[in-house]
C-alpha positions in Angstrom: -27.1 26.0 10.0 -23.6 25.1 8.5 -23.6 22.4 5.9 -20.0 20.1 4.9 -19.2 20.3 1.3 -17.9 16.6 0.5 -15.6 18.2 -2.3 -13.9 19.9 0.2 -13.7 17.0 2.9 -12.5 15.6 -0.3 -9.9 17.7 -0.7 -8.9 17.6 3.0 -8.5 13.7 3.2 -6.9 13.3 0.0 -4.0 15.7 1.6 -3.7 14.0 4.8 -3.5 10.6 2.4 -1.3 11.5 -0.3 0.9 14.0 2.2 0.6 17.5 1.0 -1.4 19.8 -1.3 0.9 19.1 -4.2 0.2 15.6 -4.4 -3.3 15.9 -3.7 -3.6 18.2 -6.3 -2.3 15.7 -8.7 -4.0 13.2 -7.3 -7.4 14.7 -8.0 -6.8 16.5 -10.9 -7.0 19.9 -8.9 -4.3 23.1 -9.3 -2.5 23.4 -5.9 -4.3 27.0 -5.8 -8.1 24.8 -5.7 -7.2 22.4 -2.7 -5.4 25.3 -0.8 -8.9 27.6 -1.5 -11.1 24.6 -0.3 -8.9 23.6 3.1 -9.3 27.6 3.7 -13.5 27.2 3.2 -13.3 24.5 5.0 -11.5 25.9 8.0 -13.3 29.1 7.5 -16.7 27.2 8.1 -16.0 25.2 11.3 -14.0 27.9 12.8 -11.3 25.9 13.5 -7.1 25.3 12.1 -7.4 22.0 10.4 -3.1 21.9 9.2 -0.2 23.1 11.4 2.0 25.1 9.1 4.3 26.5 11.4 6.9 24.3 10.2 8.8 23.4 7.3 6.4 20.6 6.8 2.2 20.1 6.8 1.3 18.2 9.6 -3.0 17.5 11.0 -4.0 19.4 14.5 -5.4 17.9 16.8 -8.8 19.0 15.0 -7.5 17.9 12.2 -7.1 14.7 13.4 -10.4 14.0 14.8 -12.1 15.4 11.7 -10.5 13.1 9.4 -12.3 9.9 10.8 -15.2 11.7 9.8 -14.5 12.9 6.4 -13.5 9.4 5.7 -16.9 7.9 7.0 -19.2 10.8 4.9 -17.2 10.6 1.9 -17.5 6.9 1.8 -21.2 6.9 2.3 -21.5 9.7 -0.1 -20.0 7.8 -3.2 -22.1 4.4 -2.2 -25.3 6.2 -2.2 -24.2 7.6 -5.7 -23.0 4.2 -6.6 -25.5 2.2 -5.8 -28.1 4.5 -7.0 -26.4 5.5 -10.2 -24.2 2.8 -11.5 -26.2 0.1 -13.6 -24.0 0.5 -16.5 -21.6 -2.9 -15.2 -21.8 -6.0 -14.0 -19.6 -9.8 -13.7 -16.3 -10.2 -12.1 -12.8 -9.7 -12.3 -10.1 -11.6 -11.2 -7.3 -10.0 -9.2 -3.8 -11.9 -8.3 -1.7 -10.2 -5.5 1.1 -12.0 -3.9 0.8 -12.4 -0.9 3.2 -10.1 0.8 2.2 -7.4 -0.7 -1.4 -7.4 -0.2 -1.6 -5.4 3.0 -2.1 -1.8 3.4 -3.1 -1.1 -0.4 -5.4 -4.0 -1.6 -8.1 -3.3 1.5 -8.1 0.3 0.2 -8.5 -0.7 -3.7 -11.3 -3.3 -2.6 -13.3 -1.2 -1.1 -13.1 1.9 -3.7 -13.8 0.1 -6.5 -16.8 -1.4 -4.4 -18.2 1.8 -4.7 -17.6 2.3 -7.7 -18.8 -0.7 -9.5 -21.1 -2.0 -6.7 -22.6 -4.3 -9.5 -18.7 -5.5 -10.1 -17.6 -8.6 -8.4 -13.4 -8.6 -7.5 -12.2 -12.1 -7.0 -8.8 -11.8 -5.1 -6.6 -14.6 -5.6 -3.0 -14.2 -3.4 -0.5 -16.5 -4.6 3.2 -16.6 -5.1 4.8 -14.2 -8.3 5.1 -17.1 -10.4 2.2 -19.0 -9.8 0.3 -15.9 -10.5 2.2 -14.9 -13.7 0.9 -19.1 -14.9 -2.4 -18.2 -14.2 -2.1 -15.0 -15.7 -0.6 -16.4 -19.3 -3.4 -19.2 -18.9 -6.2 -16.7 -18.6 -6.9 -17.4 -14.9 -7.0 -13.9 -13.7 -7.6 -10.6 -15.7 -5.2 -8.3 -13.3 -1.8 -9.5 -11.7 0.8 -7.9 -9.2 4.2 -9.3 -9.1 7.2 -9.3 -7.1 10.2 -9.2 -9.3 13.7 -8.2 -8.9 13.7 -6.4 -11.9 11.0 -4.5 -14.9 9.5 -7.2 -16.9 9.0 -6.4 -20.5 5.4 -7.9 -20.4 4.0 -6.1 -17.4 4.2 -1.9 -15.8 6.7 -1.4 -12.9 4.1 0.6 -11.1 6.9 0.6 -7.7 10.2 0.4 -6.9 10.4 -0.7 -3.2 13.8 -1.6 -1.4 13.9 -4.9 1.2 14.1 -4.3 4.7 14.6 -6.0 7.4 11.1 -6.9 9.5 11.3 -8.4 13.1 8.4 -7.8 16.1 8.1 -4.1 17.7 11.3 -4.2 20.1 12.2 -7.6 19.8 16.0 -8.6 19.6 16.0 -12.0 17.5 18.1 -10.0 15.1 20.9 -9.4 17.5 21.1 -13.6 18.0 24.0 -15.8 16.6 23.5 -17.4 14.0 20.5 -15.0 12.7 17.2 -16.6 12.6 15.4 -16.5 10.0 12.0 -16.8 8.6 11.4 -17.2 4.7 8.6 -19.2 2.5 10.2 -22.2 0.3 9.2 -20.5 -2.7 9.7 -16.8 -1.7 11.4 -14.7 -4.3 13.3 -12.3 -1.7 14.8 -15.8 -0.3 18.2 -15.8 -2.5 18.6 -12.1 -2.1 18.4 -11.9 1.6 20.9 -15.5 2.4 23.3 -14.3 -0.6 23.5 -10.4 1.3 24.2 -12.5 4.6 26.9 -14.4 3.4 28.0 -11.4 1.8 28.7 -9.7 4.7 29.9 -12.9 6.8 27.0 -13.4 9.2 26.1 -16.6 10.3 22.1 -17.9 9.3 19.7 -20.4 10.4 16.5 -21.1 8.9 14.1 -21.1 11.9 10.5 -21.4 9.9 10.4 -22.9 6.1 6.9 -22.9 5.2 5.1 -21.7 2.4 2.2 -20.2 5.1 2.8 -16.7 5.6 0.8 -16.8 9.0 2.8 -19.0 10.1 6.0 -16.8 9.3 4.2 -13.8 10.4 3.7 -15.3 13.7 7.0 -16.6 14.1 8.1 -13.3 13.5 6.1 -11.2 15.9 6.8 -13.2 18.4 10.6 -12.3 18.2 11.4 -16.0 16.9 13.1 -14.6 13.9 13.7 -12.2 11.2 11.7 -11.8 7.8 12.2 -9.3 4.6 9.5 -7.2 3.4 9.4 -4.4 0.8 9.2 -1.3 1.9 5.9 -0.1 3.6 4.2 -3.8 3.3 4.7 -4.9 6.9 1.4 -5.5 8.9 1.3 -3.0 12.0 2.4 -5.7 14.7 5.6 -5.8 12.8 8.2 -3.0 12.6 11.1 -2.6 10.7 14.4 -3.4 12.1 17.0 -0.4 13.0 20.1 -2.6 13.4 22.2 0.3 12.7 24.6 -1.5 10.6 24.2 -4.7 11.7 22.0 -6.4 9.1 23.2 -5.3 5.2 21.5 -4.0 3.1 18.8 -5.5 0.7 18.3 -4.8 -2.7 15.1 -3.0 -4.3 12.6 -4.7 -6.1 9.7 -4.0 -8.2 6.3 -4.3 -8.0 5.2 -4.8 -11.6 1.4 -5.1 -12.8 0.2 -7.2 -15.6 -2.9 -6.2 -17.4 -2.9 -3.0 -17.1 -3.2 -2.1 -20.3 -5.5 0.2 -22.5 -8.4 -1.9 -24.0 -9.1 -4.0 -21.4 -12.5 -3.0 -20.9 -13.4 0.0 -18.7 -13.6 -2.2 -15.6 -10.3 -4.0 -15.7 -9.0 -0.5 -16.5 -9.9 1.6 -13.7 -9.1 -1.6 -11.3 -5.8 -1.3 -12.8 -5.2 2.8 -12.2 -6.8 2.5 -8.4 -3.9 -0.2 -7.9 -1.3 2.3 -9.5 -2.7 4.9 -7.4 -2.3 3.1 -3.7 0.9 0.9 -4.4 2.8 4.6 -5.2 1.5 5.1 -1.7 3.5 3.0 -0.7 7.2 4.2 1.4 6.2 7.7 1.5 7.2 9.9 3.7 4.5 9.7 6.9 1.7 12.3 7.4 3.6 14.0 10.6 5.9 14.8 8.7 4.8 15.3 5.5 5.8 18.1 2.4 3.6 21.0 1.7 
């Protein structure tokens, strides 16, 4: 009988996540030489090619592929039977403030890690807008914020640097109308940056939603109603970025700066802190088809 070793699935998912051996390596504190040795057990034991490496990049097989749903689900159970049978040490809550924007892909995936980490550990998410977050923040509202900001803030750790980009639905043309139409929350912080690019480059605007409900924006836009800006990577899966080739200018970076974060927090707020790190630098990397070795 042949038996998975869950270091090695491990292993396996954290390079088809982090996209290559050298950053999973890094990522689990791991020489290059150790993750490379455990994809070869791993291979070795099923009998089966797990990474293409004909090319210049590392890319899943098809086996690859359909092994990775599993790793994922026997890690996962793995580390909550540990939790939950282990982890008595913490209890309470913490408070976490994400704009709203910014919440999908990473926050899902920090929720549910530190779920099994602390399983005793309540996270209350609060999404608000940058500035109503950094109130509640100075107030002592929420122990952990993530802010939108066009620049480093001398209170907080730039923890990304993500550029705009143009989002609109999957095919859609409402970017190619005139005057563009456009879909922005009253109080959004990309708003002056994306109208003062437009008039920049001499294209006519309209606002075609105002609202301060991102549904409501989001379902404008996927129904090809109008245009929105999103950083980098942050655009829900019905929504694609737009290839204008030219067309549209192009939008400045911002930052995604976390408040905090700091040593002596406690051990909780602390390791909530370095799981958000650890997904939002995720974030614009290069896809795993096409991924560096």
């Amino acid at each position: 009988m042949r038996n998975l070793d869950i270091t090695t699935l491990r292993s396996f998912v954290a390079v088809a996540d982090q996209g290559g051996v050298t950053r999973a390596a890094g990522f689990l504190h791991l020489t290059q030489s150790a993750v490379s040795m455990q994809l070869k057990r791993l291979e070795e034991l099923l009998g089966l090619e797990l990474l293409d490496r004909s090319g210049r990049t590392i890319a899943l097989t098809a086996s690859g592929e359909q092994l990775l749903a599993y790793a994922r689900r026997m890690i996962a159970l793995n580390d909550e039977v540990i939790g939950r049978l282990t982890d008595q040490a913490f209890e309470g809550e913490v408070v976490l403030g994400v704009p709203h924007d910014i919440v999908y892909p990473a926050i899902p995936r920090v929720l549910q890690r530190f779920n099994v980490d602390f399983p005793r550990v309540r996270v209350q998410l609060v999404s608000s807008y940058s500035l109503q977050l950094k109130d509640m923040y100075k107030r002592g509202e929420c122990d952990l914020i993530l802010t939108t900001e066009p620049s480093a803030a001398e209170a907080g750790e730039t923890i990304a640097e993500l550029p705009l980009r143009w989002i609109g639905a999957p095919g859609g043309s409402a970017w190619r109308k005139q005057p563009l139409p456009l879909a922005l929350g009253r109080r959004c912080l990309f708003r002056p940056q994306v109208i003062s690019a437009l008039d920049a480059a001499g294209i006519p605007w309209e606002l075609s939603v105002e609202t301060e409900n991102d549904r409501t924006i989001e379902a404008t836009v996927s129904a090809d109603l109008a245009v929105n800006a999103m950083l980098d990577g942050t655009e829900a899966s019905h929504l694609e970025q737009i290839d204008s080739g030219g067309a549209l200018p192009d939008l400045p970076a911002h930052m995604i700066n976390l408040y905090g974060g700091e040593p002596g927090r406690g051990a909780v707020v602390e390791a909530l802190a370095q799981l958000v790190r650890q997904n939002f630098r995720m974030l614009g990397s290069t896809p795993l088809r096409a991924v560096a070795g």
